[in-house]
PLY file of the C-alpha trace (Angstrom):
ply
format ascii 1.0
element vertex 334
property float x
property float y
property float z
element edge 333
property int vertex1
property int vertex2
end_header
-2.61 -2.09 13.53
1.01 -3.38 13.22
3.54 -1.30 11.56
5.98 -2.64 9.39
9.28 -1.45 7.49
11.65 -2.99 5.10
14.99 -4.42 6.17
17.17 -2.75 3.40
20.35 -4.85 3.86
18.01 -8.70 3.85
15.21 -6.77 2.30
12.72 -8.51 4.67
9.85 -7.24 6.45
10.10 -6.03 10.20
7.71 -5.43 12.67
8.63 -2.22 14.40
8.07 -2.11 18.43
6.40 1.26 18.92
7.34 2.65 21.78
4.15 3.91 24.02
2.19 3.26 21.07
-0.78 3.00 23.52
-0.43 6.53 25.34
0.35 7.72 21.86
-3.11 6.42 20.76
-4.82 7.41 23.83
-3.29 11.31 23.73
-3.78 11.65 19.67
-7.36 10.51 19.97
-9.27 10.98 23.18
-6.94 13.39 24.90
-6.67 15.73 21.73
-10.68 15.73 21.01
-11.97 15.57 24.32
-9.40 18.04 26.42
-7.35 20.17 23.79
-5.68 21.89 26.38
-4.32 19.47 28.08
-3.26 18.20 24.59
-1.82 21.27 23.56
0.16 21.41 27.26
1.69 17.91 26.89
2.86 18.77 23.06
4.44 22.19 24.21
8.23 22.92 24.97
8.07 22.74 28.89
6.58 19.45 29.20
8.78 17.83 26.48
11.77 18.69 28.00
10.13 17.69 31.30
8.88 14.23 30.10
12.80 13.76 28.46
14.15 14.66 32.35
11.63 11.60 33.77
12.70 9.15 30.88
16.26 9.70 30.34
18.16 11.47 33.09
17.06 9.44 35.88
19.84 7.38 37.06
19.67 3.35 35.87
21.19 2.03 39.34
24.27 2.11 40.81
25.06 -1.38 38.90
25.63 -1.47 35.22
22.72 -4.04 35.12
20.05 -1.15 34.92
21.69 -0.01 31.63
22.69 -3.63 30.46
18.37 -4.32 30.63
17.75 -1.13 28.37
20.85 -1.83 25.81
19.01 -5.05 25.16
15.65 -4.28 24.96
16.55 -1.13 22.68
18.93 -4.07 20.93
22.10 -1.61 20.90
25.35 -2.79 19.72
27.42 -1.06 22.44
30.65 -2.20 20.83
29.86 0.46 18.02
30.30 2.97 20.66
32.96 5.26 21.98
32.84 5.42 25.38
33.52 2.09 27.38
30.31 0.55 29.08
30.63 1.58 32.31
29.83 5.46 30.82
26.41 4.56 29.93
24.51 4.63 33.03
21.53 6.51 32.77
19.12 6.44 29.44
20.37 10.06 28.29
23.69 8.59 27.92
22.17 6.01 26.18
20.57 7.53 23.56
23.23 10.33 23.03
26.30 7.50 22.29
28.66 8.31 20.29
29.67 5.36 17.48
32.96 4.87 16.03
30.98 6.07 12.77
34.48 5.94 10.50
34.62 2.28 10.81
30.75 0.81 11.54
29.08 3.63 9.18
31.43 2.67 6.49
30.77 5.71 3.58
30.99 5.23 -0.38
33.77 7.09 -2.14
31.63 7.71 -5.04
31.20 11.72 -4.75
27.98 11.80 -6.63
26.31 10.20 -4.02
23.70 11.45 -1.37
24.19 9.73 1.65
21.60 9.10 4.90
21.39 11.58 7.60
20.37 9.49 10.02
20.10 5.70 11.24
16.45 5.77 10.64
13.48 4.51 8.80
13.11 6.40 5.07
11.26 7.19 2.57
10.87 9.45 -0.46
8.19 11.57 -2.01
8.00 14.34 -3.88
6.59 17.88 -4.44
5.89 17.52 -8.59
2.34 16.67 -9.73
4.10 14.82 -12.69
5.97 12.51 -9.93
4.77 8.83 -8.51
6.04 9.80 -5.41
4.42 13.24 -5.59
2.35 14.20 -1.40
0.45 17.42 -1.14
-0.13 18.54 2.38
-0.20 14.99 3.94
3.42 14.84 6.39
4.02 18.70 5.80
2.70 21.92 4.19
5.59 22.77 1.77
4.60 26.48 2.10
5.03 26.68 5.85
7.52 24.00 6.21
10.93 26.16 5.30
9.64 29.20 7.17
10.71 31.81 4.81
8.80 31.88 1.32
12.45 32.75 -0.58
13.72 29.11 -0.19
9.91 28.00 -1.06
10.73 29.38 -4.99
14.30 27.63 -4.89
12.32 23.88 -3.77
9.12 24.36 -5.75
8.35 20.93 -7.45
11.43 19.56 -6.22
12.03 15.91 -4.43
12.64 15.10 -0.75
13.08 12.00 1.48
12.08 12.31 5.79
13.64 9.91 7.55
12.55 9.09 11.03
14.74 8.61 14.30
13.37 5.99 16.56
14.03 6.06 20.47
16.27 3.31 19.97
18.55 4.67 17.12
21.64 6.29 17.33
20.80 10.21 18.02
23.61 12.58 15.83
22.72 13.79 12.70
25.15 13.77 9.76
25.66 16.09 6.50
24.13 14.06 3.76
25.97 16.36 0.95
29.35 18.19 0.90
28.84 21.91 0.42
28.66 25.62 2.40
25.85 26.45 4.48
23.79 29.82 2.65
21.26 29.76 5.49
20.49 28.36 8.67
17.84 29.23 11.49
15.17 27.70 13.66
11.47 27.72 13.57
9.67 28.01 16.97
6.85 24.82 17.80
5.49 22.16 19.69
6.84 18.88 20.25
3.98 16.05 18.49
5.37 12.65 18.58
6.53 11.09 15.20
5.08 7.72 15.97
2.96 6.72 13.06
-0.37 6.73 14.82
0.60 10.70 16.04
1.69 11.59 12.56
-1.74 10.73 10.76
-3.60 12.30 13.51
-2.21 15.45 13.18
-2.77 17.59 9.64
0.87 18.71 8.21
2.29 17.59 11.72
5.91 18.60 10.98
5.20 22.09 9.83
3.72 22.71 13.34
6.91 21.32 15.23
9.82 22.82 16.34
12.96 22.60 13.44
15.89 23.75 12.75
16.52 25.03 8.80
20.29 24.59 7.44
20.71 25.43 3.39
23.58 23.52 1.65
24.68 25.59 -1.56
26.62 22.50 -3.28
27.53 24.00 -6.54
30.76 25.05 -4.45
34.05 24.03 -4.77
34.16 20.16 -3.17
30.66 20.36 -3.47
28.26 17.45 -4.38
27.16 19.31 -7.25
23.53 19.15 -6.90
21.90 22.34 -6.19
20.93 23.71 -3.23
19.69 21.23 -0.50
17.68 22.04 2.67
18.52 19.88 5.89
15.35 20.26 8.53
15.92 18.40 11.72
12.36 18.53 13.10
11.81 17.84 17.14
9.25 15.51 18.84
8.07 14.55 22.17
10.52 14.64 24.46
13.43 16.18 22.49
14.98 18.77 24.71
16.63 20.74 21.83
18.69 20.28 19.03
22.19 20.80 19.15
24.24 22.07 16.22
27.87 20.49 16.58
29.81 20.22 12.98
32.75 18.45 13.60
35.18 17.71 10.39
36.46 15.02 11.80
35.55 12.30 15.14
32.96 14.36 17.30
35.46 17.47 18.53
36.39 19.73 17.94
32.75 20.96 16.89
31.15 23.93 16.30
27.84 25.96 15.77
26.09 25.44 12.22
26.51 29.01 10.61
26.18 30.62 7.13
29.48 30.35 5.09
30.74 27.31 7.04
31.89 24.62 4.82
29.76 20.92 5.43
32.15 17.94 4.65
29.35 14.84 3.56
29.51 12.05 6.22
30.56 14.30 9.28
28.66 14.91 12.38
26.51 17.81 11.94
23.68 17.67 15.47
22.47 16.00 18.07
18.69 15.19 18.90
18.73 14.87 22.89
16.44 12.83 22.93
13.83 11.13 21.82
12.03 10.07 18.45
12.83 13.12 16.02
13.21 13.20 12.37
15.80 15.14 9.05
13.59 15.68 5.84
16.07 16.63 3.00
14.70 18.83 0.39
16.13 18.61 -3.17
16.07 21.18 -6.37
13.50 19.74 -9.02
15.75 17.31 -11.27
19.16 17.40 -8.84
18.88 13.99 -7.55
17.74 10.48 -8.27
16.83 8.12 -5.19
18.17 4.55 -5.01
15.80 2.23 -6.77
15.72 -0.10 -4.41
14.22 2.42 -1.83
11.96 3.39 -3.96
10.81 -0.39 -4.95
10.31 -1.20 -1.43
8.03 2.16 -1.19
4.99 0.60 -3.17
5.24 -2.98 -1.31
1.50 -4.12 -1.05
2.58 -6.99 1.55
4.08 -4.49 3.98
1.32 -3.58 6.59
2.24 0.23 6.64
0.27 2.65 8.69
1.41 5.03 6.31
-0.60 3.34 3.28
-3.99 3.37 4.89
-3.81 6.80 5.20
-2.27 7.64 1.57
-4.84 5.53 0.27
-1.80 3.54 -1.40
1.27 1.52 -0.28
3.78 4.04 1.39
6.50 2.00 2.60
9.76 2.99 5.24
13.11 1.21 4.40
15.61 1.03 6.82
18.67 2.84 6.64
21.93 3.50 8.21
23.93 6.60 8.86
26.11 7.58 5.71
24.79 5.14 3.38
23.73 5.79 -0.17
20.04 6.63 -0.45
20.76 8.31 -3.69
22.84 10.05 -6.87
23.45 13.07 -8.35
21.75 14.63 -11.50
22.70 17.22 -13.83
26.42 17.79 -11.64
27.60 21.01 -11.86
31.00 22.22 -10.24
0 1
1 2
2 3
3 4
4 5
5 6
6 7
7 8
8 9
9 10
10 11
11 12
12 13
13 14
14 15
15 16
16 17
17 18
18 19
19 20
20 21
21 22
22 23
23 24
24 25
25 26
26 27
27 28
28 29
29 30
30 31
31 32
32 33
33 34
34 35
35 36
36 37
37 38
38 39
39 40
40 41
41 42
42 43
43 44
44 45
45 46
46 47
47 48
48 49
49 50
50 51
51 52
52 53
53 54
54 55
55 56
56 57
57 58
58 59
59 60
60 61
61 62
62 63
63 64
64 65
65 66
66 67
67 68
68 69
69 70
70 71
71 72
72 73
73 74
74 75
75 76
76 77
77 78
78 79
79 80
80 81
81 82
82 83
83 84
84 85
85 86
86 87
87 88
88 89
89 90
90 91
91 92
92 93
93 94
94 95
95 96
96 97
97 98
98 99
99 100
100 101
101 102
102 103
103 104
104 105
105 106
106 107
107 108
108 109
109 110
110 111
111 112
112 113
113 114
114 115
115 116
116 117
117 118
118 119
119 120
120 121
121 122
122 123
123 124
124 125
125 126
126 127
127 128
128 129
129 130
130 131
131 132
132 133
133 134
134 135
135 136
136 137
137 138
138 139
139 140
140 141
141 142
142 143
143 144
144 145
145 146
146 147
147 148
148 149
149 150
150 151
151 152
152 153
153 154
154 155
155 156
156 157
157 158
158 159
159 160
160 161
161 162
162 163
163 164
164 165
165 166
166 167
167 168
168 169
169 170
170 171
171 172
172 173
173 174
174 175
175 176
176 177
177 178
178 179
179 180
180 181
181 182
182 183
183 184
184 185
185 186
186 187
187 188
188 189
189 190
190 191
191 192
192 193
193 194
194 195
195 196
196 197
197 198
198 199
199 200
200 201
201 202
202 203
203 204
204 205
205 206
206 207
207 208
208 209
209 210
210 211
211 212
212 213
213 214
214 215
215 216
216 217
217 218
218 219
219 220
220 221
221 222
222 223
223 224
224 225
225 226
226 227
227 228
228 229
229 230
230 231
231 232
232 233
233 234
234 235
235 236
236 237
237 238
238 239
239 240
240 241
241 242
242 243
243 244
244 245
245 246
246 247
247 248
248 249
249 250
250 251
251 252
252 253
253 254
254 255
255 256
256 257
257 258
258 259
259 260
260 261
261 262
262 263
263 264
264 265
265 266
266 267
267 268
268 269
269 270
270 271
271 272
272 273
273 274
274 275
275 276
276 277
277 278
278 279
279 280
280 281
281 282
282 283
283 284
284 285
285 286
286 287
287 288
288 289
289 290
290 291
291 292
292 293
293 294
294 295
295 296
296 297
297 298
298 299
299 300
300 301
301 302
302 303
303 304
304 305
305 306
306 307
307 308
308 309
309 310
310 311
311 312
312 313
313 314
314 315
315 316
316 317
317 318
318 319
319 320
320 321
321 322
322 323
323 324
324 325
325 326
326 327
327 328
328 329
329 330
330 331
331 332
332 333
């Protein structure tokens, strides 16, 4: 089955190129039923980071042709980038670039907005009965998700939006709301592929992967003055770690993600090395409104989702870009 997305900026429908969507098929299906523990070996730490070694570290040739191919098939812009051509010679480069985000991620100045993570495919839902975008226990279980049942009572019935990181998108994660960090710490996993096909094979597939938790207090100071918002950048299949690096301005000087650090919206905040990965940003119940348009484009019948099939309803991704506005402010409080 194709899978589609909406274009946000033409609003058109996209086919999306899955990459290895065979294997993905063939490991989620066959592999997992009829050998588990080969399944379970493939999804686990040491053979993700072995897998990313194969796919990305191997050199592209000694000519800039190698990397040229991949920058075209992945359909890269490499004049967003920092680092001249020549740098990108091997597929790790690739997907770790570094964009000139100031200037081709322009940001709004409007400081009651959210803004996107993540270049990556998006959409909402929601943890309130009450809500039309309300999921129980389909992409996560909420109780298991944060790790630590405290948080669970600060998020209960609240919104969220997980947006997914395809090989071919630009890899750094970036603070989608300006406040200081309360908490932060990682949850120990495997590594299942966020392909579609992997994601409604599994049952709550990204409370069983590796993630790392950060905590934005934003009733602060310069805050964004919308409660306190979780930030949990979730691994995949071949995603070696991920990196904390805040930087408050450009990409250095960075430093470790730590409680009491203040989070500037818009600036660098990790790196995925490599891989498909995805952020899901957890919101306080009645702290934040999505962008309508985003959630229009979520209940598209004539978008061949593989998403819907399984929710039994339309359950669309939009496209987004890095620092854009995916959504406002409610009930402000500075």
């Amino acid at each position: 089955m194709t899978h589609q997305y909406i274009a946000r900026d033409l609003g058109s429908i996209r086919n999306e190129e899955l990459f290895c969507d065979r294997v993905i098929d063939y490991l989620y299906s066959r592999v997992r039923e009829k050998a588990p523990a080969l399944f379970d070996a493939v999804t686990s730490a040491r053979s993700s980071s072995l897998l990313g070694f194969v796919n990305y570290d191997l050199p592209l040739g000694a000519r800039i042709s190698g990397a040229s191919a991949l920058i075209k098939r992945l359909g890269i812009d490499i004049s967003e980038c920092v680092e001249p051509p020549a740098h990108y010679n091997t597929a790790r480069r690739i997907f770790e670039r570094r964009i000139r985000y100031e200037t081709v991620r322009p940001m709004t100045d409007d400081h009651a907005a959210v803004v996107s993570p993540a270049d990556s495919r998006m959409f909402t839902g929601s943890l309130n009965e009450e809500s039309v975008l309300f999921i129980k226990d389909k992409f996560f279980s909420f109780e298991e998700f944060l790790g630590r049942p405290s948080w669970n009572q600060v998020f209960a019935g609240g919104d969220f939006a997980i947006f997914r990181l395809t090989p071919d998108k630009y890899h750094y994660n970036h603070v989608p709301v300006s406040g200081v960090v309360r908490d932060f710490y990682e949850i120990e996993g495997a590594f299942h592929s966020c392909n579609p096909t992997a994601v409604i094979s599994e049952v709550t597939p990204f409370s069983r992967n590796r993630r790392a938790v950060t905590i934005i207090d934003t009733d602060v100071p310069g805050g964004s003055g919308c409660g306190q918002v979780a930030m949990v950048e979730v691994a995949a299949l071949m995603i070696g770690q991920i990196v904390q690096a805040y930087a408050s301005s450009g990409y250095a000087p960075h430093e470790p993600v730590r409680p009491g650090l203040f989070l500037r919206m818009g600036q660098p905040k990790s790196l995925y090395r490599p891989g498909s990965s995805l952020d899901v940003l957890i919101f306080e119940p009645g702290r934040v409104e999505f962008s309508p348009d985003l959630v229009a484009n979520q209940f598209r019948g004539d978008v061949g989702s593989r998403f819907s099939s399984w929710l039994g309803r339309p359950w669309v991704e939009t496209d987004v870009r890095v620092r854009e506005s995916i959504g406002r402010v409610l009930n402000q409080n500075t």
